[in-house]
N, C-alpha and C positions, 0 to 999 in steps of 0.2 A: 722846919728847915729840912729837917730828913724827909719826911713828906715829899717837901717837892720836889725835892734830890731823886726818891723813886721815880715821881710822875717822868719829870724829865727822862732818866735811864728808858723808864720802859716806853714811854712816849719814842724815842729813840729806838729801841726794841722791835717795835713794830715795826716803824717805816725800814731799816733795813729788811725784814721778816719780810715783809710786801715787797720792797724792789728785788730783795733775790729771788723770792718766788716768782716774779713775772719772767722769769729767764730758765728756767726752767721747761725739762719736755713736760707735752702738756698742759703747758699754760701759753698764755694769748701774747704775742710778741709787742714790746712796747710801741710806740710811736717815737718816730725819729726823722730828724731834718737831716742831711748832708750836702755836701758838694760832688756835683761829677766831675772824675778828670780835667771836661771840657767848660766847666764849668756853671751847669746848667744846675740849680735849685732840686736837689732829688727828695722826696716824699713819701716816708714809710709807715703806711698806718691799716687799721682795719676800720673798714669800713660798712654797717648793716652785714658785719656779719663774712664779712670777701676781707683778703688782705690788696693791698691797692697801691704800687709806687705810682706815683706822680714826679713826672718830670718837666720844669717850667725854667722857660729861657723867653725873658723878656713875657710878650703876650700871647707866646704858644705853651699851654698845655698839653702833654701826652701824660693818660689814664693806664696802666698798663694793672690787669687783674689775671695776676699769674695761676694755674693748677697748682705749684711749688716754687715756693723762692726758697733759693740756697742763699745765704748769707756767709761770704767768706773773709772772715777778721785777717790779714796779712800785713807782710812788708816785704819790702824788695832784697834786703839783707839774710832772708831766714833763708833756709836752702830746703826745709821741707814746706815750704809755702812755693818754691820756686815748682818744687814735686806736684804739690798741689793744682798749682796756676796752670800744667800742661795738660795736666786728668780733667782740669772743667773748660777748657779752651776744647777737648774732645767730647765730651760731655754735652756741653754747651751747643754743640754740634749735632749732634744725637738726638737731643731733645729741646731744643728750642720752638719746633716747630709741635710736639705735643704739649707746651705749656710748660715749661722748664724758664725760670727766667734766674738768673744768675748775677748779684750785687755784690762784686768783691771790692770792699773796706778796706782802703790801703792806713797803717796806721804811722807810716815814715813820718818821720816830723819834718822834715823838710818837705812833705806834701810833693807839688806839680815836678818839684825839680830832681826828684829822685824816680816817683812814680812814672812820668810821661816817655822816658828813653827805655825803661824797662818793658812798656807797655807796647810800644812800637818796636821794640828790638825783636818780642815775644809775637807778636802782633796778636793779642790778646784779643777776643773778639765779644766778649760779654761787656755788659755794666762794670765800670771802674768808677770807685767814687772816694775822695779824700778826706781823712779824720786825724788830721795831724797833733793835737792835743788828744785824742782817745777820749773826745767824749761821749762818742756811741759804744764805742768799746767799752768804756768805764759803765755805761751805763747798761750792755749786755754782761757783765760784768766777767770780761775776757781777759785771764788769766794768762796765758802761753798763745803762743802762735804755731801754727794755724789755730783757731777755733771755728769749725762751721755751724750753719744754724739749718737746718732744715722744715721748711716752714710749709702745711697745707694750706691749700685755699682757703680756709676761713681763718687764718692766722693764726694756728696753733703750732709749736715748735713740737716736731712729730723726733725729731732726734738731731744729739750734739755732740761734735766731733770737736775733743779738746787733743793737738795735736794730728800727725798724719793720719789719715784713716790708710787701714790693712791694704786700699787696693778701691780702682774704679766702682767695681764690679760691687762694690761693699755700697758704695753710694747710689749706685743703682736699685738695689734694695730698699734702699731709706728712700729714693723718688717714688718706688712701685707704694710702701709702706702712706707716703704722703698723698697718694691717689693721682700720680702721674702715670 
């Protein structure tokens, strides 16, 4: 009985061991399903090696294999998310067209109905996508808000901002750093 009591525990052991290590800089960003804003099927996974969102509405696919994805854990409530949301609407700006592409994670529980007036008031111009249970969150295992993920082209989490990061200019670093 004790026996299995161990196996159990550390059986246990591990898989958390493994899912927190995949969240971590350094290692390969999980795969994940969400919802956009608009509601269109969004697709976060790596693929041969490239990380790869996929966006599917109906029987159109769009393939989109970013230099760096910023992943931005948020809610409309935080007021340093709100800090956040204006540096990567400029950001986003700056470098969308060198391969920057930007999936900020609304995690309101009330999803569309909080998200979508914030979004157009702000007029937000990157990826918005909804996780009103936190279960991409839960499963990046996102602690405080903001948390950002900064992610190189082959899907490796190059650096993780738990809370405001210092300043733009700090995140511009971690894009040159991801090989943007």
């Amino acid at each position: 009985m004790l026996r299995s009591a161990l196996l159990v525990t550390s059986a246990m052991l591990f898989v958390f061991v493994v899912v927190a290590s995949a969240v971590r800089e350094g290692k390969t960003i999980p795969s994940f399903q969400t919802t956009s804003l608009d509601g269109k099927a969004v697709t976060v996974r790596v693929v041969n090696g490239k990380v790869t969102v996929s966006i599917k509405e109906g029987n159109r696919n769009q393939t989109l294999t970013p230099k760096v994805l910023l992943l931005d854990f948020w809610a409309t409530w935080c007021p340093p998310c709100q800090v956040t949301s204006k540096w990567l609407a400029d950001l986003h700006r700056k470098y969308q067209k060198k391969g920057l592409l930007i999936l900020a994670i609304s995690v309101d529980e009330d999803g569309r109905a909080s998200v979508k007036p914030f979004v157009e008031a702000t007029k937000v111009p990157y990826f918005v996508a909804l996780d009103p249970k936190a279960v991409v969150a839960n499963r990046f295992r996102v602690e405080g808000l903001p948390t950002l993920f900064i992610v190189n082209e082959k899907g490796v989490i190059v650096r993780v901002y738990e809370g405001l990061p210092d300043s733009p200019s700090e995140l511009e670093r971690s894009f040159r750093a991801a090989g943007l």
